[in-house]
C-alpha positions as CSV (number, residue, x, y, z in Angstrom):
1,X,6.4,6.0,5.6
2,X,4.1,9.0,5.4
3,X,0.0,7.7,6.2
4,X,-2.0,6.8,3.1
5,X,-4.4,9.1,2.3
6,X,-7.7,8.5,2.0
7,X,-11.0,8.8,-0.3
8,X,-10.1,10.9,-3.7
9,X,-6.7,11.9,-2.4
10,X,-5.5,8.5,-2.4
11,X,-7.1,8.0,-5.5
12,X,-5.4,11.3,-6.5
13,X,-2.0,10.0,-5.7
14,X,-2.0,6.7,-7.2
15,X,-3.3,7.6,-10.6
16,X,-0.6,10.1,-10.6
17,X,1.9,7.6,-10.1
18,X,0.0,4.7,-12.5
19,X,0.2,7.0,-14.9
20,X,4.4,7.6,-14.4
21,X,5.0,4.3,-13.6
22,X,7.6,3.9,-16.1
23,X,9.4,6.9,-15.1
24,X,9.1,6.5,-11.0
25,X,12.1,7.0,-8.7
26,X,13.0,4.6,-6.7
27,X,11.3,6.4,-3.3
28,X,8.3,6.9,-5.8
29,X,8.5,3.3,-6.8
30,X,8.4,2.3,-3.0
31,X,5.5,4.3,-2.0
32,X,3.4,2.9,-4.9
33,X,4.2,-0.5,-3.7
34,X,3.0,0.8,0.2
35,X,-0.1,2.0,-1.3
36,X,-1.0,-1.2,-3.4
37,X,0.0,-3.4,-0.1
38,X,-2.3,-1.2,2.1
39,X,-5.3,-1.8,-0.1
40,X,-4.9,-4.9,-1.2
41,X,-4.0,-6.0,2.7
42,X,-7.3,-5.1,3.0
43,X,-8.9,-8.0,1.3
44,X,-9.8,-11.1,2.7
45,X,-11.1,-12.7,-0.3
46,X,-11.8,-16.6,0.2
47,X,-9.7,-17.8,-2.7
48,X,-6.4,-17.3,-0.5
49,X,-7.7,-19.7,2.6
50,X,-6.8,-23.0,0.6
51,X,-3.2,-21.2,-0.2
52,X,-0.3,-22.6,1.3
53,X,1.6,-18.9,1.2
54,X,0.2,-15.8,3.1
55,X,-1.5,-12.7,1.8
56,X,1.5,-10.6,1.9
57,X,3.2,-13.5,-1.0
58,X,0.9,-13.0,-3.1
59,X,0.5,-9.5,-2.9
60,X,4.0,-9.1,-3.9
61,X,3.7,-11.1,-6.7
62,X,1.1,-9.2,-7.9
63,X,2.7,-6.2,-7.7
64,X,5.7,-7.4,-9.2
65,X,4.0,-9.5,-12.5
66,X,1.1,-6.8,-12.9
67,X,2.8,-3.5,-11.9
68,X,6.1,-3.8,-12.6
């Protein structure tokens, strides 16, 4: 997996793919997922303490009900 970029690159980079998203390969598909984990990773909001799953559960349903 190539490192994320940072700042407006990796802003750069996922608007590009956002905006393709129904046209993504399947490698393109992939590193939108590894960019949406990585920030989303990030977060330690409160909400998921109480959770009986971990962050990386919900994350991927996120990505697959929202992005998808």
């Amino acid at each position: 997996m190539p490192p994320l970029p940072t700042g407006k690159a990796l802003d750069a980079e996922l608007v590009d793919l956002w905006a393709r998203r129904d046209r993504l390969t399947p490698a393109e598909w992939e590193r939108l997922y590894q960019i949406v984990f990585a920030v989303l990773g990030k977060y330690q909001p409160n909400e998921l303490s109480g959770l009986p799953e971990d962050r990386a559960f919900y994350i991927q349903d996120f990505f697959a009900n929202k992005v998808m």
